[in-house]
DRENDO-1510 file (C-alpha; in Angstrom, 1 decimal, always signed):
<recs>
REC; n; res; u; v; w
REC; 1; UNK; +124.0; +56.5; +100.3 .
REC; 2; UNK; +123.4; +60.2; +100.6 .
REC; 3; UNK; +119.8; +60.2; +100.7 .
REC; 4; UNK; +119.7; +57.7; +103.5 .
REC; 5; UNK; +122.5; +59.6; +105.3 .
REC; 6; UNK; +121.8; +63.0; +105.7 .
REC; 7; UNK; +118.0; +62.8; +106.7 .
REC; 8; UNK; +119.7; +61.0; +109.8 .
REC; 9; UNK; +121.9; +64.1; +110.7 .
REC; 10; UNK; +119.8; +66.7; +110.4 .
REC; 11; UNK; +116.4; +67.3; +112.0 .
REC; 12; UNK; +113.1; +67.2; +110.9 .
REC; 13; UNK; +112.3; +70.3; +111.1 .
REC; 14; UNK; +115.3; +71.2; +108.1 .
REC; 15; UNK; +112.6; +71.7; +105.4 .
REC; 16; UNK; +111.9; +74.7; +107.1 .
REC; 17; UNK; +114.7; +76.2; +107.3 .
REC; 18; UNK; +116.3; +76.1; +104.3 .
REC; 19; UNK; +117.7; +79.3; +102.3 .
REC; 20; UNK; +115.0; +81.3; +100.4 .
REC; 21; UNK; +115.1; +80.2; +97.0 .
REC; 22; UNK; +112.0; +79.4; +94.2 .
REC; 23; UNK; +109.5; +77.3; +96.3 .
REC; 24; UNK; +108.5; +74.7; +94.1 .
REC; 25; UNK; +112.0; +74.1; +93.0 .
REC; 26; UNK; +113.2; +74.3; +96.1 .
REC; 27; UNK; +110.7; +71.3; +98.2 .
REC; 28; UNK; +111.0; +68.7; +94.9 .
REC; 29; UNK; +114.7; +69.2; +94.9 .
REC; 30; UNK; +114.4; +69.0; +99.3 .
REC; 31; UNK; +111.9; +65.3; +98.8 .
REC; 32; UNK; +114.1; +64.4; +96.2 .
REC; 33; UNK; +117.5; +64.5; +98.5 .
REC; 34; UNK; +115.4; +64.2; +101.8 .
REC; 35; UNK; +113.3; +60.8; +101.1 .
REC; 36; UNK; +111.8; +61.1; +104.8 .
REC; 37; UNK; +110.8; +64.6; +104.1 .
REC; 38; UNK; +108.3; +62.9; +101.5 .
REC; 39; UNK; +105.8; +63.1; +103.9 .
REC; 40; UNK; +106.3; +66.7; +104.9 .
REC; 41; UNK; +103.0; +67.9; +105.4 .
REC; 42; UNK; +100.8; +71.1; +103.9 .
REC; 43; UNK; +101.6; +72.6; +107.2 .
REC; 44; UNK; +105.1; +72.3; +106.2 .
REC; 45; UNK; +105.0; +73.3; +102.5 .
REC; 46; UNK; +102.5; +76.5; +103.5 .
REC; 47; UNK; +105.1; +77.8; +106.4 .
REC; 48; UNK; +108.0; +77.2; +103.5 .
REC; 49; UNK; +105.3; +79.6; +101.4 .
REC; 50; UNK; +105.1; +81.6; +103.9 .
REC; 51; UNK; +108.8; +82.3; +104.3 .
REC; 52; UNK; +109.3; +82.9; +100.6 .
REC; 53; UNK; +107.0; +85.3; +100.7 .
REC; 54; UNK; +108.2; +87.4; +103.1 .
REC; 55; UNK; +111.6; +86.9; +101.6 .
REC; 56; UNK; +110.1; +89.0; +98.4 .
REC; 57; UNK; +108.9; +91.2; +100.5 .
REC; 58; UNK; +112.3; +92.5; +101.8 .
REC; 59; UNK; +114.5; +94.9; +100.7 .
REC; 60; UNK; +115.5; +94.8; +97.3 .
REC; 61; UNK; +118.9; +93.6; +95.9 .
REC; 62; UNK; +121.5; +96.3; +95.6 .
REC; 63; UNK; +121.2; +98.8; +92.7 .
REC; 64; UNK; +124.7; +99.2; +91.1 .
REC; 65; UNK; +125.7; +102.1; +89.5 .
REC; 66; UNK; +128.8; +103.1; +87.8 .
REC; 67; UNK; +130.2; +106.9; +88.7 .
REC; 68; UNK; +132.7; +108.6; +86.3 .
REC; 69; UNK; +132.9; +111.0; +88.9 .
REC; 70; UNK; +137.1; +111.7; +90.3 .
REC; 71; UNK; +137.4; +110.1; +93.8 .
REC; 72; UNK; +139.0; +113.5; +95.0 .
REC; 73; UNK; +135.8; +115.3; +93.6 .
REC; 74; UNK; +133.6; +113.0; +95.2 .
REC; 75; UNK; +135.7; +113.6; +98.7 .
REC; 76; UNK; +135.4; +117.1; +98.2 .
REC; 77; UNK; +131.5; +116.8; +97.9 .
REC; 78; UNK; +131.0; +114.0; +100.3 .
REC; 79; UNK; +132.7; +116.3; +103.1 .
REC; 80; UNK; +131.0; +119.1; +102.1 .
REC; 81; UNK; +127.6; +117.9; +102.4 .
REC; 82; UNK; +128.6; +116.0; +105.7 .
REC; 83; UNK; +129.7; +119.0; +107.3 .
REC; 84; UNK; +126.7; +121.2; +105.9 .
REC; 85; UNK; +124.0; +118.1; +107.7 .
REC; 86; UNK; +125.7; +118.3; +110.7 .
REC; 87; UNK; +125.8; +121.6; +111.2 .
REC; 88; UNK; +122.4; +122.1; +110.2 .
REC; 89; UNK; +121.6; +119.4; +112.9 .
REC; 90; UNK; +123.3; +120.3; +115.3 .
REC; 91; UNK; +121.6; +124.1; +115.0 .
REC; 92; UNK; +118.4; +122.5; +114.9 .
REC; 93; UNK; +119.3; +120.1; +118.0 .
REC; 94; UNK; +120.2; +123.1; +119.5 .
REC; 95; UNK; +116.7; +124.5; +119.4 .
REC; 96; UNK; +115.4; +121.8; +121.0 .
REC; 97; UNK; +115.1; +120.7; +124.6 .
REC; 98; UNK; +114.7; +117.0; +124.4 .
REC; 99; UNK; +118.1; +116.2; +125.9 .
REC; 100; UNK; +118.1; +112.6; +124.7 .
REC; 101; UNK; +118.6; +114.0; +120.9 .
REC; 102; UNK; +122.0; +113.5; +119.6 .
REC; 103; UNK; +124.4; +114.3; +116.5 .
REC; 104; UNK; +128.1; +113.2; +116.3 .
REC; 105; UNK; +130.1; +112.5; +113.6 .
REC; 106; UNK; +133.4; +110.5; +113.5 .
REC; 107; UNK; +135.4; +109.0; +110.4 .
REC; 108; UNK; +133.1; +109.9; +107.9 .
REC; 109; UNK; +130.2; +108.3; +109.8 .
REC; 110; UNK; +127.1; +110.8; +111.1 .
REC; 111; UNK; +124.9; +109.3; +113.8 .
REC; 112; UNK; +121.7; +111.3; +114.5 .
REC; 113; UNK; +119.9; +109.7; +117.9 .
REC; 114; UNK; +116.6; +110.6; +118.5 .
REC; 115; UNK; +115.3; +108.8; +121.1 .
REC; 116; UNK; +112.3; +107.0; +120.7 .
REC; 117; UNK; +112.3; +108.3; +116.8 .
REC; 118; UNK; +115.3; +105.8; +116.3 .
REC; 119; UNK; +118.8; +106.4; +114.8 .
REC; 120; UNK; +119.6; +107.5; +111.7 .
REC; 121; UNK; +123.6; +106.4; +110.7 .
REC; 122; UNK; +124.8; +108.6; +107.4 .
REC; 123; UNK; +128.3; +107.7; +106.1 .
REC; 124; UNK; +130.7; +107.8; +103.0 .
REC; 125; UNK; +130.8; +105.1; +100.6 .
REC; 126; UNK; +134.3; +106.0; +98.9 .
REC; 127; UNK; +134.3; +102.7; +96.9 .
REC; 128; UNK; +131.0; +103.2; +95.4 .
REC; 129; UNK; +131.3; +107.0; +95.5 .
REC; 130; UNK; +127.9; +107.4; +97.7 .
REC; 131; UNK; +126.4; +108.5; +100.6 .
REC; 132; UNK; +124.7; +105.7; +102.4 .
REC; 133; UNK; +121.7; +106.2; +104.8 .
REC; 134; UNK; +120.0; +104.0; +107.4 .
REC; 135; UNK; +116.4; +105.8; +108.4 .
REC; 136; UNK; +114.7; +103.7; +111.2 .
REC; 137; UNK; +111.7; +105.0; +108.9 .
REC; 138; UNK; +112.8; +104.2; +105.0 .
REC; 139; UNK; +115.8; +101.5; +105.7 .
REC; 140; UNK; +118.6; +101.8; +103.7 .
REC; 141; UNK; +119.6; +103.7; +100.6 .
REC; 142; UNK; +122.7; +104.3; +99.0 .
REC; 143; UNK; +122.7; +108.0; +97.0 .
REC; 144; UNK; +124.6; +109.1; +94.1 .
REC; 145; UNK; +126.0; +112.8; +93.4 .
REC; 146; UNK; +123.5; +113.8; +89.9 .
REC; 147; UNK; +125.7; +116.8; +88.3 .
REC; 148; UNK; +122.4; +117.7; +87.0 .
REC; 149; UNK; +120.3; +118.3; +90.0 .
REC; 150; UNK; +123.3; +118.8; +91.8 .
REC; 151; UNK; +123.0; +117.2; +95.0 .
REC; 152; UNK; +122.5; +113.2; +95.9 .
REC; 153; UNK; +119.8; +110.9; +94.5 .
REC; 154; UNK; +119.0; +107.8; +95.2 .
REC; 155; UNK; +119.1; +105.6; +91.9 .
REC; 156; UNK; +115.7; +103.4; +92.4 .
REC; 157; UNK; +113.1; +106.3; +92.6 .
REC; 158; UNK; +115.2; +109.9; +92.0 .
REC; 159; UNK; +114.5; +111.4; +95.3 .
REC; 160; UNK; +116.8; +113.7; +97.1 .
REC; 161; UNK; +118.3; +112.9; +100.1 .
REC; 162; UNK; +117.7; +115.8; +101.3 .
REC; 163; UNK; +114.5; +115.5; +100.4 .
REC; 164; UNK; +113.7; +112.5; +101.9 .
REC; 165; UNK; +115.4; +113.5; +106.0 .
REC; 166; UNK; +113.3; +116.4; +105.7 .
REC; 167; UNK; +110.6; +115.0; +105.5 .
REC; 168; UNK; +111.2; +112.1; +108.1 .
REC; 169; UNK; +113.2; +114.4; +110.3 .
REC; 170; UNK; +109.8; +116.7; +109.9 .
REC; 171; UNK; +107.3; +113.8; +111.2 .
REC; 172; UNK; +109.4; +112.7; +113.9 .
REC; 173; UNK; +110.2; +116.2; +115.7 .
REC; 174; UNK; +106.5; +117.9; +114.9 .
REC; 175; UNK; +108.0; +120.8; +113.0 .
REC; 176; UNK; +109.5; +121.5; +109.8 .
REC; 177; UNK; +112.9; +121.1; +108.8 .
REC; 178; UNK; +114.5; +122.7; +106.1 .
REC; 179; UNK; +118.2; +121.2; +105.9 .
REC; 180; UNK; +119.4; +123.3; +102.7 .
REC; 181; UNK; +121.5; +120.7; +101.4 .
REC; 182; UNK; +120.8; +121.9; +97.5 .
REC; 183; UNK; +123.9; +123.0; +95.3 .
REC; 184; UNK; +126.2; +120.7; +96.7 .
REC; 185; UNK; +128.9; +122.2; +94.6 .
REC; 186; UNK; +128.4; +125.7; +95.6 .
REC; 187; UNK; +129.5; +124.6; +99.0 .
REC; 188; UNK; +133.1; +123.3; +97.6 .
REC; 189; UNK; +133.9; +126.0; +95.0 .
</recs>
């Protein structure tokens, strides 16, 4: 009864736009439920390819980590190095003359507009006890305070935020910035 049902409501195109999952799994379990999809076409199985492809291709899956660090420590270094970044970006918007660059941060989120360089949106994770960053360059990341380098790392490849929107921030405005966001701690002690 199913099999003869559904093919009627939906449209033919459905074998295309199905959720991302294993491919071949995916169109034997669709001509299996779908009996008039049996006749889908290579055009149809290649753009079903296609689009599990590209779905391997995007951003990874969250990397979870556990922090024993205090929430009220990881407030006090959060704030810290918010309020060190903007100030630093705001002295260094300061110095230049493109009017249609921008810092403000509100509620523990920091939004850096730079024009046609794109936005870059910094906030607090409190839940997760990170800094999260959206670069119009690298995507997303989610950093972690390391005690041992003492400032925030990003889990899948060890680099330094700090590290990382220098260099961007570097590229995009034609001249180096240095952001001095090292020794986290030294700034709340």
């Amino acid at each position: 009864m199913l099999s003869r049902t559904l093919p009627k409501l939906l449209p033919r195109r459905t074998l295309q736009n199905l959720p991302r999952v294993e491919g071949v799994a995916l169109l034997s379990t669709v001509k299996t439920l779908f009996p008039a999809t049996r006749h889908a076409t290579s055009r149809h199985t290649h753009a079903l390819q296609g689009s599990l492809h590209r779905r391997a291709l995007s951003t990874p899956a969250p990397h979870i980590t556990h922090s024993d660090l205090p929430m009220d420590r990881y407030h006090a270094l959060a704030d810290a190095t918010m309020t060190s970044l903007l100030e630093r970006l705001e002295d260094l918007l300061d110095e230049m003359t493109n009017e249609g660059f921008e810092v403000d941060y509100h509620s523990g989120v920091l939004t850096l507009n730079l024009g046609s360089n794109g936005i870059y949106v910094i906030n607090k994770q409190p839940p997760n006890k990170q800094i999260w960053l959206s670069s119009p360059v690298s995507g997303p990341k989610r950093y972690d305070y390391v005690p041992s380098t003492d400032d925030w790392r990003y889990s899948r490849d060890g680099e330094g935020m700090a590290t990382l929107l220098e260099e961007e921030l570097s590229r995009a405005l034609g001249r180096a910035v240095m952001l001095r966001l090292e020794r986290v701690s030294g700034a709340v002690e």
